[in-house]
ROMARLUM-953161 format. One line per field, with one value per residue (C-alpha): x, y, z; residue number from 0; chain. Coordinates in Angstrom, 2 decimals. Example, Ala and Ser with C-alpha at 12.3 -4.5 7.8 and 13.67 -1.06 7.14 Angstrom:
! ROMARLUM-953161
px (12.30_13.67) .
py (-4.50_-1.06) .
pz (7.80_7.14) .
num (0_1) .
chaine (A_A) .
! end
This chain:
! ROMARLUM-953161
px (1.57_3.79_5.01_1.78_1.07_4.64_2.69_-0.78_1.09_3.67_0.04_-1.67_1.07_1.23_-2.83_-2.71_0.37_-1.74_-4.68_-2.82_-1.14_-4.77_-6.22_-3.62_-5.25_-5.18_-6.18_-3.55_-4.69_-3.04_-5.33_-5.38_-3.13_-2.14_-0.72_0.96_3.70_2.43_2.84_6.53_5.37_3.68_2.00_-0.22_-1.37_-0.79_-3.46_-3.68_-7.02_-7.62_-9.71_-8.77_-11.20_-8.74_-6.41_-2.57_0.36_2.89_6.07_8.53_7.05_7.49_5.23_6.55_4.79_6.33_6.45_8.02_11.90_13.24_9.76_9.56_12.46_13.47_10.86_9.63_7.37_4.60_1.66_3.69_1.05_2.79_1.51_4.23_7.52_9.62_8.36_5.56_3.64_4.84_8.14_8.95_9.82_12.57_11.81_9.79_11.52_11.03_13.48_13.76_14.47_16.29_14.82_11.39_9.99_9.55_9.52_7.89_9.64_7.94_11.26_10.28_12.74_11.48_8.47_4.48_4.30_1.24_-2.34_-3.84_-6.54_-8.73_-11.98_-13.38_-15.71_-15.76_-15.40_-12.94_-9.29_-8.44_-5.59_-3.14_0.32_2.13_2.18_4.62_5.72_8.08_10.02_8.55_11.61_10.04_6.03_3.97_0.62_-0.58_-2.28_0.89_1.84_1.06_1.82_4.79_2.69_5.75_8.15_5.44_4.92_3.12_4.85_3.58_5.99_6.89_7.54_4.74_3.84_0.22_-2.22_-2.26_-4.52_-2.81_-5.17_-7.22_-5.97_-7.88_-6.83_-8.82_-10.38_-8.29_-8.72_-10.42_-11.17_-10.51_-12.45_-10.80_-7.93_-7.85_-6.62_-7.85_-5.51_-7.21_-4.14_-1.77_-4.49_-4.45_-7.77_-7.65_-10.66_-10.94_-14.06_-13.98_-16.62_-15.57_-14.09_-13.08_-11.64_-10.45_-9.22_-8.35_-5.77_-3.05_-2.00_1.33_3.51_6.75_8.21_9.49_12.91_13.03_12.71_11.03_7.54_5.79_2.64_0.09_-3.22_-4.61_-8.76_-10.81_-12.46_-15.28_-14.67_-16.29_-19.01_-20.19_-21.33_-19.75_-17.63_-16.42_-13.48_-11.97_-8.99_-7.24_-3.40_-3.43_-1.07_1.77_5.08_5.19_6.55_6.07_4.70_3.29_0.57_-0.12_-2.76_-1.48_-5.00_-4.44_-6.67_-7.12_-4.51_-1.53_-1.62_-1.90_-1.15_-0.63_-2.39_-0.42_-2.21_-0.75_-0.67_1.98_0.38_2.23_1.63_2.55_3.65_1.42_-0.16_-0.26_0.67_-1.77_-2.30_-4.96_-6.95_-5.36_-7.00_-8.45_-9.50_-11.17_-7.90_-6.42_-3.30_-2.30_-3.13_-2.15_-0.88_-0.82_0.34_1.94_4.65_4.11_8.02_11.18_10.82_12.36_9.87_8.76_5.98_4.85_2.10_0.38_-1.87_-4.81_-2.99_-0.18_2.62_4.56_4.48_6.18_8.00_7.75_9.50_12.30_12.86_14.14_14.78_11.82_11.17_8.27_5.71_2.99_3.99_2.39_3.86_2.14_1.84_1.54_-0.27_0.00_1.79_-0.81_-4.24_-7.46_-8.24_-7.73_-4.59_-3.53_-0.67_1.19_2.52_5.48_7.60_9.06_6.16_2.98_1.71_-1.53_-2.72_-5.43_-7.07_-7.01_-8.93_-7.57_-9.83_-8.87) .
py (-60.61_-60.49_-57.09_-55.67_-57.00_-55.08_-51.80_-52.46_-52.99_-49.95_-47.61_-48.54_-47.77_-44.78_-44.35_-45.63_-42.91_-40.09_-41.77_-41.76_-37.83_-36.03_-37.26_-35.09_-31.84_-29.06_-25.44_-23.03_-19.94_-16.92_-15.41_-13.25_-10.63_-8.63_-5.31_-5.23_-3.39_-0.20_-1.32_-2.64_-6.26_-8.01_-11.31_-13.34_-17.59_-19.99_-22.76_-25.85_-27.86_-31.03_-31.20_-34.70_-37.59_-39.27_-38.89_-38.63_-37.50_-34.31_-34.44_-32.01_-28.80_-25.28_-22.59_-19.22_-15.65_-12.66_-8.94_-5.50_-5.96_-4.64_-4.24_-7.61_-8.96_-11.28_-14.24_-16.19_-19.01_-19.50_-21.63_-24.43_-27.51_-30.26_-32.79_-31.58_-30.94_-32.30_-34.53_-35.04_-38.82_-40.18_-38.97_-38.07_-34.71_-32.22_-28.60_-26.74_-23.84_-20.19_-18.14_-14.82_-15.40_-12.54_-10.10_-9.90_-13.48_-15.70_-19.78_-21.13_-24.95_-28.40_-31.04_-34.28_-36.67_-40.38_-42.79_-42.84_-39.13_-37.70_-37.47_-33.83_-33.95_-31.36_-33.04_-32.58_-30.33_-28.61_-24.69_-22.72_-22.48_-25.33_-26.62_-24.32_-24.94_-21.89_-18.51_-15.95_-12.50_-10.22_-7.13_-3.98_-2.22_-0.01_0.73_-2.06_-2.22_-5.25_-6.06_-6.31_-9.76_-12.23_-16.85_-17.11_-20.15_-20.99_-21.83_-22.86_-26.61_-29.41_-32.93_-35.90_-39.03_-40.63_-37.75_-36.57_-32.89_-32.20_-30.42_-26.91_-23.35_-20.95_-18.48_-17.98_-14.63_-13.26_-10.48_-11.09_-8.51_-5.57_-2.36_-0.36_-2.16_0.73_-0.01_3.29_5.92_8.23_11.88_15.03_17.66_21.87_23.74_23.54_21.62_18.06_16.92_13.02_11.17_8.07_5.49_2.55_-0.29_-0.97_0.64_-1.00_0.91_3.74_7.10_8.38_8.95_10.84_11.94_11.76_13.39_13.40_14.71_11.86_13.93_13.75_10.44_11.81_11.82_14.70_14.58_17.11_16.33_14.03_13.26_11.68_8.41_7.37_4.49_1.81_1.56_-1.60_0.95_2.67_6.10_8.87_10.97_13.97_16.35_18.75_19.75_23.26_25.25_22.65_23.98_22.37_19.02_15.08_14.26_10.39_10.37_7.52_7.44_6.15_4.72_4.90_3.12_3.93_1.79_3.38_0.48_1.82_0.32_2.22_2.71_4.11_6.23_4.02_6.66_9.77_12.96_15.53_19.54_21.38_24.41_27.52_28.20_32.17_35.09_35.30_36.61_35.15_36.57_36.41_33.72_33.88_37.66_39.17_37.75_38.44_37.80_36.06_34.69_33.72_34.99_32.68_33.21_31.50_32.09_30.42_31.51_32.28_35.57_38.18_39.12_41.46_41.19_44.00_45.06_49.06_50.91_53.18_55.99_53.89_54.01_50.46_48.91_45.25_43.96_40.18_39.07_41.85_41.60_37.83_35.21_32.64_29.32_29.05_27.64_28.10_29.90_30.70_33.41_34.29_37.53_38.24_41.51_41.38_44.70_46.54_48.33_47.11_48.10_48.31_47.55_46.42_43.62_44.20_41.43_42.48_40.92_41.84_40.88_41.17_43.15_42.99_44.63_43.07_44.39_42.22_43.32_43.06_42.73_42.99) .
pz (-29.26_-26.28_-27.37_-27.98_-23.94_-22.96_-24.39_-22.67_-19.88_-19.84_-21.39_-17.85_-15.46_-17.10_-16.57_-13.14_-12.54_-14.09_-12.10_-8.89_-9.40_-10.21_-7.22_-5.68_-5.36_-2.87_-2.38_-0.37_1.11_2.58_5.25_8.52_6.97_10.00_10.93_14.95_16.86_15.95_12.34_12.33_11.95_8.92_9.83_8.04_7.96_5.62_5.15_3.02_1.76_0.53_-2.37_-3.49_-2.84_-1.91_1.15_0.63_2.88_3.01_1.57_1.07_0.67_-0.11_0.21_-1.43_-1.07_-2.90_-2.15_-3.65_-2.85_0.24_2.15_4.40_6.69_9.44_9.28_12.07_12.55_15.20_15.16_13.60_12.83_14.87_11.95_9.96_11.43_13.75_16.24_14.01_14.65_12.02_12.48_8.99_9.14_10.37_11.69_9.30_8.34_6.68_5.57_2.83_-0.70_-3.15_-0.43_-2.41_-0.98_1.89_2.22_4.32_4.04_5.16_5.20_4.97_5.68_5.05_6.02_5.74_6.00_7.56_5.82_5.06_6.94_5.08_4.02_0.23_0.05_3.03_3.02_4.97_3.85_5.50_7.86_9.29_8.42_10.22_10.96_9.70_11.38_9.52_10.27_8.30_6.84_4.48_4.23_2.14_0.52_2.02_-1.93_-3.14_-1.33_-3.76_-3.85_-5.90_-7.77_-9.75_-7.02_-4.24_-4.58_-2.66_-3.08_-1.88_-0.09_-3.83_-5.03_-6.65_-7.07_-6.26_-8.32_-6.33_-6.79_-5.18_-5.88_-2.54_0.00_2.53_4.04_6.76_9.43_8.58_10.22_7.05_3.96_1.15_-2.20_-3.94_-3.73_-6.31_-7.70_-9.82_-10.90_-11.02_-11.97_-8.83_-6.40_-5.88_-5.00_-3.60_-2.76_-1.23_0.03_2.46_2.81_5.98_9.22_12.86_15.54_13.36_14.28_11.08_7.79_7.48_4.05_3.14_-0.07_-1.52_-4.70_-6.88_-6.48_-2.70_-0.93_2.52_2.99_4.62_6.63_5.22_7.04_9.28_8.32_10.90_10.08_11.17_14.08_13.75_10.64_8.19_5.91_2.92_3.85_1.39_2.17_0.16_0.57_-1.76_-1.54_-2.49_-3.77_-5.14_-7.33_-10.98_-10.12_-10.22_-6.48_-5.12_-2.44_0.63_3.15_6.68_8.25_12.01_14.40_18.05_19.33_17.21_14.49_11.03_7.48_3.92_1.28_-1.80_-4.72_-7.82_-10.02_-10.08_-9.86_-12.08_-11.84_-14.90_-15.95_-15.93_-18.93_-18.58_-15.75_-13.00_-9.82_-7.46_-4.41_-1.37_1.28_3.63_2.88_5.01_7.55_10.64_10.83_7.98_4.61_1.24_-1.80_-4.89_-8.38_-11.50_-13.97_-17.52_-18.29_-15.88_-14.57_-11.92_-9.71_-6.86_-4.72_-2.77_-0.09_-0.34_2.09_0.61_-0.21_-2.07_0.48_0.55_3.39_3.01_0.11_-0.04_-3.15_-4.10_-8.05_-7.34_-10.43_-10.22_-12.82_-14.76_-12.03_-9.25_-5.75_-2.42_-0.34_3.23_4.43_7.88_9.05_12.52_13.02_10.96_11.58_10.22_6.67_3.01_1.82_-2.00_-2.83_-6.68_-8.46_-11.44_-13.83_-17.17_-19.29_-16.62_-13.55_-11.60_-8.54_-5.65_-2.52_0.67_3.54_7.35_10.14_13.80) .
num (0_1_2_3_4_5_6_7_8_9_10_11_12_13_14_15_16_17_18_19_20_21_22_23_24_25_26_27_28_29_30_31_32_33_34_35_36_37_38_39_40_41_42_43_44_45_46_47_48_49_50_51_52_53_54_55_56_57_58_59_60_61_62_63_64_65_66_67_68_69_70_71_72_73_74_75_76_77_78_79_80_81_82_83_84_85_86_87_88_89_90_91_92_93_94_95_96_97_98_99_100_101_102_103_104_105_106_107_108_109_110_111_112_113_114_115_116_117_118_119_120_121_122_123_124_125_126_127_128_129_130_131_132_133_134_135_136_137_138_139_140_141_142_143_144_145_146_147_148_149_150_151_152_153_154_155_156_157_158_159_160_161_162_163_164_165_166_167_168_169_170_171_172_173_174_175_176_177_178_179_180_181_182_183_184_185_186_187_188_189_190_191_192_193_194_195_196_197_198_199_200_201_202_203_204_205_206_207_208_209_210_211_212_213_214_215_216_217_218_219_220_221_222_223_224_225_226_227_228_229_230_231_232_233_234_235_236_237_238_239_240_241_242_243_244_245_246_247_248_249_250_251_252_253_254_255_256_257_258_259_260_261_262_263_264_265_266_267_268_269_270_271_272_273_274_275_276_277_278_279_280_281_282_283_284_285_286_287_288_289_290_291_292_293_294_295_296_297_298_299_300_301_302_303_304_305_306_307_308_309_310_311_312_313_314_315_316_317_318_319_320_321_322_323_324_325_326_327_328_329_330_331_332_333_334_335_336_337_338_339_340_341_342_343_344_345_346_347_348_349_350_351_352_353_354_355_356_357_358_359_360_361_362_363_364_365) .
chaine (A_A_A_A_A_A_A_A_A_A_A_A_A_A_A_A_A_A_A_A_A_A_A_A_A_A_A_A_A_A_A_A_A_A_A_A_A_A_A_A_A_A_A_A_A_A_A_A_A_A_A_A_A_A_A_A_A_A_A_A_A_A_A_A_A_A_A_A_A_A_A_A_A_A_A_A_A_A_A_A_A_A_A_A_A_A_A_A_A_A_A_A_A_A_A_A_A_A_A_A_A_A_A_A_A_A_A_A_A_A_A_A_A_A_A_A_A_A_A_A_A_A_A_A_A_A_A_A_A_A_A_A_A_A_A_A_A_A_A_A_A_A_A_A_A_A_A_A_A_A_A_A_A_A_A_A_A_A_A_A_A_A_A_A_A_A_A_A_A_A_A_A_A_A_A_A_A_A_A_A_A_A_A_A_A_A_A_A_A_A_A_A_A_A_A_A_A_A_A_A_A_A_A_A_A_A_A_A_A_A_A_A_A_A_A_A_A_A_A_A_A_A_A_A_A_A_A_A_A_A_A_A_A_A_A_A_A_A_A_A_A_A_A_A_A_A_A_A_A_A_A_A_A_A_A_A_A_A_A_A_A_A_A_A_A_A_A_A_A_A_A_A_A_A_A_A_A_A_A_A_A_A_A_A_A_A_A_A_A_A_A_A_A_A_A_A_A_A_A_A_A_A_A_A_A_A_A_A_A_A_A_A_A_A_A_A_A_A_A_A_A_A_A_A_A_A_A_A_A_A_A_A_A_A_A_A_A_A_A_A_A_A_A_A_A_A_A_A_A_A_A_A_A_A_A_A_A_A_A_A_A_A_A_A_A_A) .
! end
């Protein structure tokens, strides 16, 4: 009998501890995800919430946020809830803390050091994302997509006084009142023209987007465009641009969304866009045509080649050579011809190669 009461007894402290730990339960939010400096600085908020019925104090704490490696440096704290660091009136803590981890997260660290603690004040069942903990500001070494800073909900934990790790979601980010909220990015391939279209539901203080490319094989970006935006608008906006004229080649895309006081943030396209090979000779119209001075002379090679490229009046005299029996790879090129020194009229541009020749008219106009 009195071991049977030595089990009863030993079955309810462990009820009364399982009791006691599920009415430890928050909700931790990441919000206010900002953009300053002329977009060298990262900054965003980190909030707690109570959702137990029951109050309980902070312990030692530590809440983790990951990135892509290498994006996010040189943490500071501002803000800093005076409940929970040093100072604090209880007196139970030392400085809070944040610092980078494997240089792909940051912590930012509550350090409790003994004592009552102090209570979360969040009340149940109220909506908002709670109390502010802190503020953190980081260095922007390299550009980031803002969607890719995630909780790390397997290192982040909440711990009470004894000890006792609360029940956490660590679902809940809000990127708060960012300058253009994009709902899509995306790419078609025709031939050798990219065609990228993208829509925003949002827009605040916005000048515009720059389009940016770079060849998986060559780590600079190049600006191709800039697109206006359209200010300030609650309603939806399409935009569309198309890169014309690439060589056969893997290439990545980002938009750089400027607003009107030099801020700006990325958005990357998350697929690769690759341009193939040519599947047969061909030799395009020149564009503009009619032109004055210049324009544009496109054509593709489905196989290595040597090549010349040449420019005829009407009766068939030459008058510029622009590609003289040269060695190209199988792919898609633009060459610009300038006719500045020339007389309005009809003039002809030959394309020839081993295998293939074709002949055009182009029209100048002064």
């Amino acid at each position: 009998m009195k071991a049977l009461s030595k089990i009863l007894i030993v079955l309810l402290a462990v009820v009364m501890c399982e009791s006691a730990f599920a009415q430890n339960t928050v909700t931790n939010n990441i919000a206010n995800f900002t953009l300053s400096n002329n977009g060298t600085k990262f900054s965003f908020d980190v909030f707690i919430l109570r959702t137990s019925s029951a109050p309980f104090s902070m312990g030692s704490t530590s809440f983790i946020v990951s990135y892509p490696t290498g994006r996010l440096s040189n943490p500071v704290l501002s803000n800093i809830n005076p409940r929970y660091t040093s100072g604090s009136p209880s007196l139970s803590y030392n400085a809070m803390i944040t610092q980078v981890l494997l240089n792909s997260k940051v912590a930012v660290q509550i350090n409790y050091t003994g004592g009552l603690g102090d209570t979360i004040t969040s009340v149940p069942g109220t909506t908002g994302m709670g109390e502010l903990i802190a503020t953190v500001t980081l260095d922007i070494i390299n550009p980031i997509d803002t969607a890719t800073v995630k909780w790390d909900t397997i290192n982040s934990a909440v711990v009470s006084p004894s000890f006792e790790t609360a029940v956490s979601t660590w679902g809940g980010i809000y990127h708060g009142a960012l300058p253009v909220e994009m709902v899509n990015f995306t790419s078609a391939i025709v031939r050798n023209n990219v065609k990228l279209s993208w829509t925003t539901a949002a827009e605040t203080n916005n000048s515009g987007f720059e389009i940016e490319r770079k060849s998986v094989e060559n780590s600079s970006w190049k600006k191709v465009v800039f697109v206006e935006g359209s200010g300030t608008t609650h309603e939806n906006r399409s935009y569309e641009f198309t890169d014309r004229g690439l060589n056969s080649g893997n290439y990545n895309y980002r938009i750089k969304q400027i607003d009107y006081n030099g801020n700006f943030e990325y958005f990357n396209l998350r697929n690769e866009v690759n341009i193939g090979v040519p599947m047969q000779y061909e030799l395009s119209q020149n564009y503009p045509n009619p032109f004055n001075p210049a324009t544009k002379i496109n054509f593709s090679l489905p196989a290595d080649a040597r090549v010349t490229l040449a420019v005829y009046d009407i009766s068939g005299r030459l008058i510029s050579t622009l590609i003289n029996n040269e060695l190209k790879a199988a792919s898609y090129y633009t060459v610009e011809f300038n006719a500045s020194n020339l007389s309005s009229g009809t003039y002809f541009y030959s394309l020839k190669t081993q295998n293939f020749s074709d002949t055009k008219k182009m029209v100048v106009i002064k």
